[in-house]
Structure formats: C-alpha cells, structure tokens
N, C-alpha and C positions, 0 to 999 in steps of 0.2 A: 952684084956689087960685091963685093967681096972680100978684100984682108980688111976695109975699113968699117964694113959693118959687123963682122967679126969683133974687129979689135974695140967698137963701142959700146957692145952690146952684149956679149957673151962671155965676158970677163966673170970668173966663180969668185969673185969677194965681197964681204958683205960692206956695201956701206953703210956705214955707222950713222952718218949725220943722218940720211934718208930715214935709216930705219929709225933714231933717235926720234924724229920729228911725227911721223908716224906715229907713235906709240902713244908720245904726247896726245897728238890729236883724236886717237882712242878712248884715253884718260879721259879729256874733255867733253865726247862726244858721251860717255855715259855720264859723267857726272852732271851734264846737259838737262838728262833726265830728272835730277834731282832738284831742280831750281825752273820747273816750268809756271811761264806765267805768257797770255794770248801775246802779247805785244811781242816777247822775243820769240814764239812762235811763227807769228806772221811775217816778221823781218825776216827769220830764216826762209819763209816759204818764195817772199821775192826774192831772197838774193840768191836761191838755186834757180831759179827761171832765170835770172839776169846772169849769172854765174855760167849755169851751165847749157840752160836754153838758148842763149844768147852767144854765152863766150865759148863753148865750146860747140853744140851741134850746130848752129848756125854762123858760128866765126870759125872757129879752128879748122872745123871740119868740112863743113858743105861751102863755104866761101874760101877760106885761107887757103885751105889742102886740095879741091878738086875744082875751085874757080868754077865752081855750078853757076854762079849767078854775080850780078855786079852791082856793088851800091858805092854811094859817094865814097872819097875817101876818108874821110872824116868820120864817118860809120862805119865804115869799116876798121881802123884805128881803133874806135870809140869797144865792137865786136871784141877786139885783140888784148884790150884792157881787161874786159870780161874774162875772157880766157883768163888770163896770168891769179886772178882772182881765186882759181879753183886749186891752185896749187899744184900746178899739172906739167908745170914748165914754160917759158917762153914760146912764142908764135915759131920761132924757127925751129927749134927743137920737136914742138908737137909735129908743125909741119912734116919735118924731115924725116922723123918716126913712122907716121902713118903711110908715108908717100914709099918708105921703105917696106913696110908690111903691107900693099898693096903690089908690090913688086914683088916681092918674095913669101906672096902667100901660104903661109902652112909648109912653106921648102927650108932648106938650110937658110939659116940668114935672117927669116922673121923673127924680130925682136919680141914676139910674142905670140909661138902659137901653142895651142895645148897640145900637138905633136911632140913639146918639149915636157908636159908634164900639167896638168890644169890651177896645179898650183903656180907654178914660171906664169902661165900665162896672165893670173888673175893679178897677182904682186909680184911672187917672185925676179922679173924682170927689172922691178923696180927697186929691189931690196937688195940685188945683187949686182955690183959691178962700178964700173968707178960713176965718178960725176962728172956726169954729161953733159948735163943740162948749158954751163954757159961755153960749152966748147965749139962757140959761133964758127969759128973758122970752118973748121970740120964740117958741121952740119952744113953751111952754108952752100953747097956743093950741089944740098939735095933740095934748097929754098931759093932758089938764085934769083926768085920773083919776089920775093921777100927779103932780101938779102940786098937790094937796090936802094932800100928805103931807110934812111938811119933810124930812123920811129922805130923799124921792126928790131933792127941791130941793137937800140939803148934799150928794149924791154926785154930782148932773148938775152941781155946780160944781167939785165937788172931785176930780171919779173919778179923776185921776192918782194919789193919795195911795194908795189900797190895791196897784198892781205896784209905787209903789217901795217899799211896804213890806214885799213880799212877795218882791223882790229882794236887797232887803237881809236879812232872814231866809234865803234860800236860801243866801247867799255865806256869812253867817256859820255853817251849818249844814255847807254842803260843800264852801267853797272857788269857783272859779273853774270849774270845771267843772260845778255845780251848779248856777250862776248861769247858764251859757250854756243849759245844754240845759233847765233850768226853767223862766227868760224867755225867753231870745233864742229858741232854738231851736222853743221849745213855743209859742211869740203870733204868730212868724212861721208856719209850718205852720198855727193856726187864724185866723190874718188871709186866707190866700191860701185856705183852706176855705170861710171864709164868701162873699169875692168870688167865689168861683167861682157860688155859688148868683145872685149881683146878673148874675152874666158870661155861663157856661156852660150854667146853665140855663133860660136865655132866649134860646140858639141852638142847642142838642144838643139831643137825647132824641125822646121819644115824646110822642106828645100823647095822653092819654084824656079830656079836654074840650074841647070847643071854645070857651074863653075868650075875652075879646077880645082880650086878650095874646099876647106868644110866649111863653110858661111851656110848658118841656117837664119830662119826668122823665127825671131822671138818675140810673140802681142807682151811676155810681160816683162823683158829689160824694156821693149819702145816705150813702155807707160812709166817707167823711171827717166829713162834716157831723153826724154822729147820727140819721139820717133826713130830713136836709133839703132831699135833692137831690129829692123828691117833689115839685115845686114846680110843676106843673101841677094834679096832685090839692090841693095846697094854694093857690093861685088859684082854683080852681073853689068851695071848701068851705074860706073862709080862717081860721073859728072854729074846723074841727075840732080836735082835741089829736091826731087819728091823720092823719100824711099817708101812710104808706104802705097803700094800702086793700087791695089783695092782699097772700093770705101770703105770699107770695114777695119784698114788699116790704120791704124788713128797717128798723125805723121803733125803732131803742134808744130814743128819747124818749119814744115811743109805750109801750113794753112797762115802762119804769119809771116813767110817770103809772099802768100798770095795775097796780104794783107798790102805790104810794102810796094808790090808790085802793081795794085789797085789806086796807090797814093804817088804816084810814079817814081818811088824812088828805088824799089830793086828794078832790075834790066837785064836782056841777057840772059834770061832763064835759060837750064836744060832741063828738058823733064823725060823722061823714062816714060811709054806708054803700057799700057796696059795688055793690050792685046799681043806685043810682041811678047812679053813674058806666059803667056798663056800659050800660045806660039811655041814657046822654049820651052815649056812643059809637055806640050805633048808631045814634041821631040824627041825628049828625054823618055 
C-alpha cells in the first residue's frame, strides 16, 4: 500500500491531544488506586470484559477485521459500540489499521511493528503522528465493508461520544471513585493490553508457524487480552474465530462465540484446526 499508508502512519510528530489525553488517563489510573472500594472494582472488572472482551477481541477484531464469524446485525452494531468504548478509535479506523498490519506484516508500512523500535510498537505509533482517527474517507478504502453502513460512518467520526458518555454515567452513578476505576483505571489497563499484542507478541513467545512475520504466542498477553496473545496461531489462520488451537490455550473469545453459536445466534464460523498447525510445525 503505500504513499497512503506512509502518509497516515509514519508521520515523526507528536500529537499533543493524544498524548494530552493519555497522560491524563495515567493520572487517573493511579490515583484509581487511592480511592478503592469493591463496587468500583467490580464495574471496572465488567466493563473490561464488555469493553474489551467484547468490543475489541470479539468485535473489532475476530468479527469486524477478519469476518471470522457472523451474528445479527444488531450485535454486531451493539460489539462496535463496545469497541469505541476502549478508546481505541472508531470501527473503521481499528479496521483499517489492523487489516493494514496484517498486509504489511513486520515490512515497511506496518503501522506497528517492533522492527521499528518496541517502543513505536507499544505506543509510540500512537503518540506520533497526526490525527487519524476520524479521517473516514482515507481509511475507508481499507473498510469498504464497513464503510457501506452509516452506523459504522457516524461512530468512526464520532466514537469519542459513547466513553464520555459513559463517564459521565459512571460519576453520576458512583462518584469519583467510580469514574476512576470505570474509565481511567479500566481503558488504561485494556490500552496497555492490546499494545502489548502490536509489542510483545511480536518479540516473546513460541512460534508454531512459520509465518513470514515475527508473530509469537504469548499464554500471558492471551490471559489479559481474552485470548489474543495467540497471535502467531492467528497470523498463520487470520479468519479463524479460534486462536488458541490447543486445549491448553485458554481463548475466552473463543469459548463465548461457542457459547453464541450453541444459542444460534453466531453462524458462519471459521476455525483453524489443530492438526494442520502441528502439520506446520514439523515442517518447519
């Protein structure tokens, strides 16, 4: 892809609002610490599963970006909201990002790999360059299945609208301490989860494919992530809905599409088997 992903993505300046916003929600996230009480514990703990369980491993990612699997559209929708929640950017934007870094694995162009420095890959990508996020048009190139649907179009402009107003609902619900450990606390923890997968597992882990990437598997990003730290298994087989292929892989994403899939409402599966990857290992 090339002068465009360039020109979005590689740009050496810092952005101020990013980093502003950022910093803030550091602030927050430890003074989080200072004000614990169960109840805003427990709210943070479901709104990372709904947040990032939800809206990113299972919406952004295995639904939205690789169409692994198909649920109404309404739930699907319903996934997309979740998303925007984590502060991660709108549906087309994540889209178009990963669907880019899947294309441009670890080569010139990946908007994040640690071939650039494991610092770029973890934030610096994020910290550096102009603002992206609502520049629908552009992206929309690389989402054009997403890009059909005004739902996805009004949220990849607007996505900041659903945490503040989900912020604002937590403070008026439980004060100041609910608002740290709901937002601040819970977007900071699934921000630093999901770089970890752009970061971490693309320098740690195991390899059972030989990709052309560095995509390793990580057991301990997937136990933050929801299953996501599989990310060698998922480079190799990027439409499956399952990354972790062994039992021993512990894939929550995974076992609640099996859940949805049993209630009839996911459809469509792709799943990755086991034994071809085994297969590819002793290849290798």
């Amino acid at each position: 892809m090339t002068n465009d992903v360039v020109s979005i993505y590689d740009r050496q300046e810092l952005n101020w609002l990013t980093t502003i916003v950022l910093v803030l929600l550091h602030i927050g996230a430890i003074a989080a610490l200072f004000m614990f009480n169960w109840r805003a514990f427990a709210v943070a703990v479901f709104l990372t599963w709904m947040c990032t369980g939800l809206g990113i491993s299972m919406g952004y990612h295995r639904l939205h970006t690789h169409r692994s699997y198909k649920v109404p559209l309404a739930l699907e929708y319903f996934f997309a909201l979740c998303g925007t929640l984590t502060l991660e950017g709108g549906p087309i934007f994540w889209v178009a990002t990963h669907r880019i870094h899947h294309q441009k694995s670890d080569l010139p162009g990946d908007p994040h790999s640690p071939r650039d420095g494991a610092w770029w890959s973890h934030i610096g990508w994020i910290l550096m360059g102009e603002a992206k996020h609502n520049n629908t048009r552009l992206l929309a190139k690389y989402a054009p299945d997403l890009s059909k649907h005004r739902f996805y179009l009004w949220l990849n402009d607007y996505h900041w609208i659903p945490p503040v107003v989900l912020s604002v609902l937590l403070f008026l619900v439980g004060g100041l301490p609910m608002l740290l450990w709901g937002s601040f606390l819970r977007t900071v923890v699934s921000l630093h989860g999901t770089w970890l997968v752009n970061s971490a597992t693309h320098m740690w882990g195991s390899r059972r494919f030989a990709t052309r990437d560095d995509s390793r598997n990580s057991w301990w990003v997937a136990l933050v992530t929801f299953g996501e730290g599989w990310h060698n298994n998922h480079h190799a087989h990027p439409t499956s809905a399952r990354h972790g292929l062994a039992w021993y892989e512990f894939d929550p994403s995974w076992l609640l599409i099996k859940v949805l899939k049993w209630m009839g409402i996911a459809k469509s599966i792709h799943v990755a088997r086991l034994d071809s990857a085994l297969t590819e290992r002793e290849a290798a």
